[in-house]
Structures are given as structure tokens and as C-alpha cells.
C-alpha positions as CSV (number, residue, x, y, z in Angstrom):
1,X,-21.2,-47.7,-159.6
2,X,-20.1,-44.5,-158.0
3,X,-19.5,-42.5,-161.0
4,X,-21.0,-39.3,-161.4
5,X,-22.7,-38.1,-164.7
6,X,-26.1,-36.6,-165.3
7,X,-29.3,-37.5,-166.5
8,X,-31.9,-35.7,-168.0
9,X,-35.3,-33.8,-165.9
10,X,-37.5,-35.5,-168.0
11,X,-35.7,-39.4,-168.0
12,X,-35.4,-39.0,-164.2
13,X,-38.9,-37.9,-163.8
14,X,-40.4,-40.9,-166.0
15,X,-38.5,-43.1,-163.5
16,X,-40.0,-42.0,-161.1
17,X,-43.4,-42.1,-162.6
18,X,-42.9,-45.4,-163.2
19,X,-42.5,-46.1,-159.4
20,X,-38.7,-46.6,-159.8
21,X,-36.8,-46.1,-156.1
22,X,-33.3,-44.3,-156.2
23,X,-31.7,-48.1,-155.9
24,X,-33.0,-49.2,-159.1
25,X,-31.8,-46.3,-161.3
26,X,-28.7,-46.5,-159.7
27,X,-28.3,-49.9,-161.0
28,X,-30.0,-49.3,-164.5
29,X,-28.1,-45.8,-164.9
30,X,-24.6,-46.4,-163.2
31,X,-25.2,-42.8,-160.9
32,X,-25.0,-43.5,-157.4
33,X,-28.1,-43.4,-155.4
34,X,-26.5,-40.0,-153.5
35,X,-26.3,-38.7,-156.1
36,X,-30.0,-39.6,-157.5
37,X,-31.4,-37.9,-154.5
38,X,-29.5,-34.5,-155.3
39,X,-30.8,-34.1,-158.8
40,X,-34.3,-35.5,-157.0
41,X,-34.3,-32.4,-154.7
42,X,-32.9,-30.1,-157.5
43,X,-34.9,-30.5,-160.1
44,X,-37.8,-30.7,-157.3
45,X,-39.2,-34.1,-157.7
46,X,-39.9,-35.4,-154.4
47,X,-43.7,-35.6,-154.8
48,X,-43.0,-37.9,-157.5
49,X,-41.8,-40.7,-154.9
50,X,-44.6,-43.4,-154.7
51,X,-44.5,-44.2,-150.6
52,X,-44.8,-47.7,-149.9
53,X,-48.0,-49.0,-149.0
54,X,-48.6,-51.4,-146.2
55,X,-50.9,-54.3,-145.4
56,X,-51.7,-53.2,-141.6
57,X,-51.9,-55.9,-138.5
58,X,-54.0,-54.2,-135.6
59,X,-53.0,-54.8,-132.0
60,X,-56.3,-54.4,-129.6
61,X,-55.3,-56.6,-127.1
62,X,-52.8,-58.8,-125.9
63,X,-54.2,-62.2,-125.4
64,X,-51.3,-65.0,-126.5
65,X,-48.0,-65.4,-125.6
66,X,-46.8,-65.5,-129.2
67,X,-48.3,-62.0,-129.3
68,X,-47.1,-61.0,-125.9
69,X,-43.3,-62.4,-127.1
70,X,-43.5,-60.4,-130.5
71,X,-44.4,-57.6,-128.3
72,X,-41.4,-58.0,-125.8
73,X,-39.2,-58.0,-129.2
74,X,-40.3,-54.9,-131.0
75,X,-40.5,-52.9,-127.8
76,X,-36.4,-54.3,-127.1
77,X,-35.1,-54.1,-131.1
78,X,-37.2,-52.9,-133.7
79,X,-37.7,-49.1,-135.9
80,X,-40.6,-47.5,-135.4
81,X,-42.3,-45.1,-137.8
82,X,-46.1,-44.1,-137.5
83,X,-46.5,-47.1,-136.2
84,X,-44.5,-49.0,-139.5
85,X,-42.5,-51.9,-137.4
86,X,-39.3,-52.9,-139.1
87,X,-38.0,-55.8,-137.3
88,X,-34.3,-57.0,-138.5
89,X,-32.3,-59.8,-137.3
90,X,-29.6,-61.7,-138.2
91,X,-29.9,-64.9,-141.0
92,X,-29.2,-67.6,-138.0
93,X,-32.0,-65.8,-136.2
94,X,-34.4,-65.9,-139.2
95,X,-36.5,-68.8,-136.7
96,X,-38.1,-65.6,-134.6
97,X,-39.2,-63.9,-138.2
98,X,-41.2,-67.1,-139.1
99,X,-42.8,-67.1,-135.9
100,X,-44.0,-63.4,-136.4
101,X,-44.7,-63.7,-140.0
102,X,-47.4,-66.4,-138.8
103,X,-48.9,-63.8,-136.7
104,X,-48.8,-60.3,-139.2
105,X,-49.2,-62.4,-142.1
106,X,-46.0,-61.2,-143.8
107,X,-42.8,-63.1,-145.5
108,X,-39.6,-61.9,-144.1
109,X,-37.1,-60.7,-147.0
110,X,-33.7,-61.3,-147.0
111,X,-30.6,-58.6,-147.6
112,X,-27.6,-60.3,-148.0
113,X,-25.9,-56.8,-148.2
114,X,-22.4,-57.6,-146.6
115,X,-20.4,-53.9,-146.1
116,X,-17.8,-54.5,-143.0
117,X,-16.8,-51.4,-142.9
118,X,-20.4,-50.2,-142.4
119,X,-20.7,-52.8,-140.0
120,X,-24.0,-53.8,-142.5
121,X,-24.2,-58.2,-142.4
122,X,-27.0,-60.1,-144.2
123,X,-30.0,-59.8,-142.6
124,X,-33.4,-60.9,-142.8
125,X,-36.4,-58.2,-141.6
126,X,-40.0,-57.9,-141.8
127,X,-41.9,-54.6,-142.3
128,X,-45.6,-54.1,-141.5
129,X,-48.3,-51.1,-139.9
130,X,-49.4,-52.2,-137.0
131,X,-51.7,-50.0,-135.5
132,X,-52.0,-49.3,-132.2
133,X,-48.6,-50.4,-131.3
134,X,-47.9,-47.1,-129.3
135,X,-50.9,-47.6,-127.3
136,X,-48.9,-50.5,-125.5
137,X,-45.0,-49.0,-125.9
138,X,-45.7,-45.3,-125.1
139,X,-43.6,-44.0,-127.8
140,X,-41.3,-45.2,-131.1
141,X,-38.3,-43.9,-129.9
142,X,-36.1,-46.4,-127.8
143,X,-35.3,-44.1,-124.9
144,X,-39.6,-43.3,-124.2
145,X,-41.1,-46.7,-124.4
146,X,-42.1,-48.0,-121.6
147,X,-42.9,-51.9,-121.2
148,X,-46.7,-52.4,-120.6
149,X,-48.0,-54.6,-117.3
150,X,-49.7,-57.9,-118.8
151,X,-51.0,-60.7,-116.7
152,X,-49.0,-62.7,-114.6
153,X,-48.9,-66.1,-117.4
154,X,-48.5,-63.2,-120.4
155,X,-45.5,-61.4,-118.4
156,X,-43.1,-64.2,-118.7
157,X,-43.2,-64.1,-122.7
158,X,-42.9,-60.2,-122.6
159,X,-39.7,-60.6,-120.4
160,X,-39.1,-63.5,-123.0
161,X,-39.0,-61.4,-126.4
162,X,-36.8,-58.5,-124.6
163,X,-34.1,-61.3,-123.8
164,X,-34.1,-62.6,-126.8
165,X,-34.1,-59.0,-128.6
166,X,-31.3,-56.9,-125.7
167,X,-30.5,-59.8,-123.3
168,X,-27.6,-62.5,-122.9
169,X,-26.3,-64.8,-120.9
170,X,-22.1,-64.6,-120.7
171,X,-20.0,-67.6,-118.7
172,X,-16.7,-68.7,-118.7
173,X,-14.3,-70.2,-116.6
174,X,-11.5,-68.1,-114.3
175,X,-8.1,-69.5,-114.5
176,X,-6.7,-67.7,-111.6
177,X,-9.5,-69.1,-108.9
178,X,-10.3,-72.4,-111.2
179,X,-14.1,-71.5,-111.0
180,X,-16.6,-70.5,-112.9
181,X,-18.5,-67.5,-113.7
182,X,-21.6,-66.2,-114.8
183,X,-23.4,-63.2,-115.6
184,X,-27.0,-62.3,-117.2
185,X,-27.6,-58.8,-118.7
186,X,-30.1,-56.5,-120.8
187,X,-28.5,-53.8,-122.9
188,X,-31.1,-51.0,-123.4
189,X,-32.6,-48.0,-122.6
190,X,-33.0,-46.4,-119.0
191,X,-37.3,-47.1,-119.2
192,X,-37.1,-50.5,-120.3
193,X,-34.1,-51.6,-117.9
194,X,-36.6,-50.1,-115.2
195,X,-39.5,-51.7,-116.3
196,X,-37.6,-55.3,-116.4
197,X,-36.0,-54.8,-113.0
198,X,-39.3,-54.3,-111.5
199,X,-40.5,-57.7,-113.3
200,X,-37.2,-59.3,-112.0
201,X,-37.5,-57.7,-108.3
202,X,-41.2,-59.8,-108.6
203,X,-39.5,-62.5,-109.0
204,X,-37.1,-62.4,-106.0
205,X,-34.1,-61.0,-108.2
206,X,-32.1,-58.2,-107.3
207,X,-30.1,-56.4,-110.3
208,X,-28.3,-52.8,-110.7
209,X,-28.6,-50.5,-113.9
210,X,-25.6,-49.0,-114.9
211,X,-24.6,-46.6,-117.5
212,X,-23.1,-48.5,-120.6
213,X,-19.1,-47.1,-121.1
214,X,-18.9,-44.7,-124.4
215,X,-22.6,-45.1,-125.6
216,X,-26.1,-43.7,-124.9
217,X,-27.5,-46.8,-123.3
218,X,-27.7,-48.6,-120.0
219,X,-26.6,-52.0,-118.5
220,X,-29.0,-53.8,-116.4
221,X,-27.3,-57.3,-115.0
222,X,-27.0,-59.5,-112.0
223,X,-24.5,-62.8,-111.5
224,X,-25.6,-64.5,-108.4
225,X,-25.6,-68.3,-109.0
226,X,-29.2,-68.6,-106.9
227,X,-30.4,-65.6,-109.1
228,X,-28.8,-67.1,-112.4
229,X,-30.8,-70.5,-112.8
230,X,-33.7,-69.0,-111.0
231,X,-34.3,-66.7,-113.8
232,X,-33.6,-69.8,-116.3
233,X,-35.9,-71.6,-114.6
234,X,-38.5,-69.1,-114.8
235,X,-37.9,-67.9,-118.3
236,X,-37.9,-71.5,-119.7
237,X,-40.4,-72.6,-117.5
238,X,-42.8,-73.5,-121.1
239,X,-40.1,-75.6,-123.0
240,X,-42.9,-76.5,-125.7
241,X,-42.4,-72.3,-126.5
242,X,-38.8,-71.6,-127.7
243,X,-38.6,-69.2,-130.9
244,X,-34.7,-68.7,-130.2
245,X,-33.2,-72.0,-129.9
246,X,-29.8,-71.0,-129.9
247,X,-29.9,-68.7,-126.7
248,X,-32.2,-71.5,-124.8
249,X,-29.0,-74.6,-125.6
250,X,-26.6,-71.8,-124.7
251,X,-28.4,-71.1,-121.2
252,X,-28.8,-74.7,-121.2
253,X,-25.4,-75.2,-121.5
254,X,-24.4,-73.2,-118.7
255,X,-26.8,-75.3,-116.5
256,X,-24.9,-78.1,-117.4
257,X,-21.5,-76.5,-116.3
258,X,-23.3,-76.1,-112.5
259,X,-24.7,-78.7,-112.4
260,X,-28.6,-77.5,-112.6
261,X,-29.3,-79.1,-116.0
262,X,-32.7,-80.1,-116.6
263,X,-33.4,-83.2,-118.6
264,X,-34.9,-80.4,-121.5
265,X,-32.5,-80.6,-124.2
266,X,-30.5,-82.8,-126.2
267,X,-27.5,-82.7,-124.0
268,X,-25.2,-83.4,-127.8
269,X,-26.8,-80.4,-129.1
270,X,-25.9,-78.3,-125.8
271,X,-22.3,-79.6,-125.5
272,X,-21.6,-78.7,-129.0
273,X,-22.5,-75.4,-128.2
274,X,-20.6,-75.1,-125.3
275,X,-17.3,-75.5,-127.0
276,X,-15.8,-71.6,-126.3
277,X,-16.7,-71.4,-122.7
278,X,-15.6,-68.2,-122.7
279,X,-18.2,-66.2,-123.6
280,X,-22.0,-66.5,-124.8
281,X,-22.9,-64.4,-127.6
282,X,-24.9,-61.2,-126.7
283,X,-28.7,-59.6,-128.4
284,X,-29.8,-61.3,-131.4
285,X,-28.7,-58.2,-133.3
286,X,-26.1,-56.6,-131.5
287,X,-22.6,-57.5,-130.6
288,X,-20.3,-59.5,-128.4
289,X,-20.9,-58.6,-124.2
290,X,-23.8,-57.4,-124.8
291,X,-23.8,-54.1,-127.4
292,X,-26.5,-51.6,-127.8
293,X,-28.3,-52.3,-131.1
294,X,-28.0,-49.7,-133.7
295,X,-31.9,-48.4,-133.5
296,X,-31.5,-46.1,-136.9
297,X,-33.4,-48.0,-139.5
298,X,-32.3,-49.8,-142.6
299,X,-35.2,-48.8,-144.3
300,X,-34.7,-46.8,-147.1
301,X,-38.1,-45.2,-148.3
302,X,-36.3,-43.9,-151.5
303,X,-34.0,-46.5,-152.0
């Protein structure tokens, strides 16, 4: 697939004509898609690219919590491009994408693109304009949106979609003092770790931001047992409203371990996923302890 070899002006410029992107001639022709996008810009056929066209969602207001939860998510983990929101989570996560697909009218679509040593896994995403998304983040890039101030019943779901997107909860137990520990965090950017330590300070909770060790991001976390459930409780204070299951048993598990279990959850299903006590996994795209997502896109206009 990698092979170099040429192909003719005129054969790559009906290709493209015939709305073609650089992944299918790679796979029709053998020549890598690098190498596609050369002879593109040498034999100057960019403005034969057909751009994508997308159905468009607008966002006036924010009236739901499904819609103020989506909204939570995008701002925490998601590309955006003149307001074009890709949205891309792992296949065990897919249960989020089905929520939003009910909402922008959209089908997620899977890649089951596995590359390890481009850390690239399977995924499932959903792409779609929606316009006037700025209007309520401040900016596409991570590092300048800011989180926008929704009503007190709305806030919750906000706080909701950016756990789900750049939270986690980690526990284990410590050997050496036979007790156990806990610790909730968000992994993001400096704006949005302010913007949820003022909805957290609200609440009673205290937290410190930190800079995140050997990457451009920021820690924001706090471990105080009275602090801990209290932010469960008021998190998962609407149990009929739970679009990530898996991080609800695993918070839900840890309740169990203290002792603060609320009769919510099959306790089988929580105990099953208690098994490594060690740690809890971290964002629903990111890594263990709480990783920074990568926030380059996987989008490939020309591909």
C-alpha cells in the first residue's frame, strides 16, 4: 500500500472530478495517500476537492438537559472547525453518541482503524455544523472556551457532559495504612478547570488546579471523603439520566467501598466492576489517571 509510482494529470484529475477523496485512490491505485496529496499540490488540483457538505443543527438556546449534557461534552472533548463538531469516543462509549445522534439527527460511524503505534483504536464519532456553537464556548480552540452560566437545574448536566468527556473518579486501597483512597479529577484546559471550580466552590467543594507534568494541560482535583460523595450525590442526583453507565457503576462502586451506597444500582453489576480496585479508568477518550485528550482531529477533509 505504500509503494510509490505515478499516475497520470489527467487519471488523477477525473478522480477527483468524480468526487474521489485521497483514501479511495489510494486503495483503487496502490499509491499512498501522502503521496496522492503531493501530485494533488503539484500538478495544482486542489480546487478539484469536493468539501464535504453538512446537514446543520442550530443551537439558539439551551433549554434541556440532554442539550445542556451534549453541550458539557463538546465544550470538554470534541474538534471544532467553523463551527463543524466532530465528536469521537471510544466503541464501549458509543451509548453517549446515540444519545446525541437523537438530538442532531445524525448516525454515528464507526472506524475500526486499530494503529498502536499511532496510538489510533476503533472509534466511533459523529460530525455535524452546528451553528452558533461559539456563541455559548467562546472559541474552537480548547485552551479559549470558556463554559457558559446556565440555570441552576441545567448547570448540573453541563458539569455532567465535562465529567463524562475530561473527568474520573480513581480509588484504590493502600497497603501500607490498610485504608482506602479516593480522588476525583478533570483533565483540561486552564478556562474550563476555572469555570468548573467555580461551579464546584457553589456547591461547597474546595479543589486546586495544577499544571499537568510534561503536557500543555491542567489538573483540577480534590480527595476529601465529605467532598467525594457529595459531588456523587450531586452529580447523580437524576438517576433516570445516565448516558455513561460505565463511569456512574464505577462511582457507584466506590460508594459501596465507604459505605455511602445508595440503593440506585444493581449492586452485581457494581461489584463486577469493582474487581481492580486499584484504579478507575480516566475521560472517555483519554488515558489511564486521567490523560489530556489529543484535541487534533481525525478528520480528514481529503482523505
Amino acid at each position: 500500500m505504500n509503494r510509490v509510482c505515478d499516475i497520470s494529470k489527467e487519471q488523477l484529475s477525473e478522480f477527483l472530478k468524480q468526487g474521489y477523496t485521497n483514501r479511495k485512490i489510494e486503495k483503487l491505485t496502490g499509491i499512498s495517500k501522502s503521496y496522492i496529496s503531493y501530485l494533488v499540490r503539484k500538478y495544482e488540483l486542489q480546487n478539484l476537492y469536493k468539501k464535504p457538505k453538512y446537514d446543520t443543527f442550530i443551537l439558539d438556546k439551551i433549554e434541556s438537559k440532554e442539550i445542556a449534557y451534549m453541550l458539557g461534552f463538546i465544550i470538554a472533548d470534541s474538534y471544532i472547525n467553523n463551527e463543524i463538531v466532530e465528536i469521537s469516543v471510544k466503541l464501549e462509549d458509543i451509548e453517549i453518541l446515540y444519545l446525541f445522534s437523537k438530538i442532531l439527527g445524525i448516525e454515528p460511524k464507526i472506524d475500526e482503524t486499530l494503529i498502536k503505534e499511532k496510538k489510533r483504536y476503533p472509534r466511533a464519532r459523529i460530525v455535524k455544523k452546528i451553528i452558533g456553537i461559539n456563541k455559548f464556548i467562546g472559541h474552537s480552540k480548547k485552551p479559549e472556551r470558556n463554559v457558559p452560566i446556565l440555570s441552576k437545574n441545567l448547570e448540573v448536566y453541563l458539569l455532567r457532559g465535562i465529567f463524562d468527556a475530561d473527568g474520573c473518579i480513581t480509588w484504590g486501597y493502600r497497603k501500607d495504612r490498610n485504608r482506602l483512597w479516593h480522588k476525583v479529577s478533570f483533565t483540561s484546559s486552564l478556562s474550563i478547570l476555572i469555570s468548573v471550580q467555580k461551579i464546584l466552590y457553589k456547591i461547597g467543594i474546595s479543589t486546586i488546579i495544577r499544571p499537568k507534568k510534561g503536557e500543555d494541560c491542567f489538573i483540577l482535583e480534590f480527595s476529601n471523603k465529605a467532598d467525594v460523595i457529595h459531588f456523587y450525590n450531586y452529580l447523580y442526583k437524576d438517576i433516570e439520566f445516565i448516558p455513561l453507565k460505565r463511569k456512574f457503576d464505577n462511582y457507584n462502586a466506590l460508594c459501596l467501598e465507604l459505605g455511602e451506597f445508595r440503593e440506585t444500582t444493581d449492586k452485581s453489576t457494581i461489584l463486577s466492576s469493582a474487581t481492580d480496585l486499584s484504579v478507575e479508568c480516566a475521560e472517555t477518550t483519554g488515558e489511564i489517571n486521567g490523560s489530556l485528550n489529543n484535541q487534533s482531529s481525525t478528520q480528514d477533509y481529503n482523505s
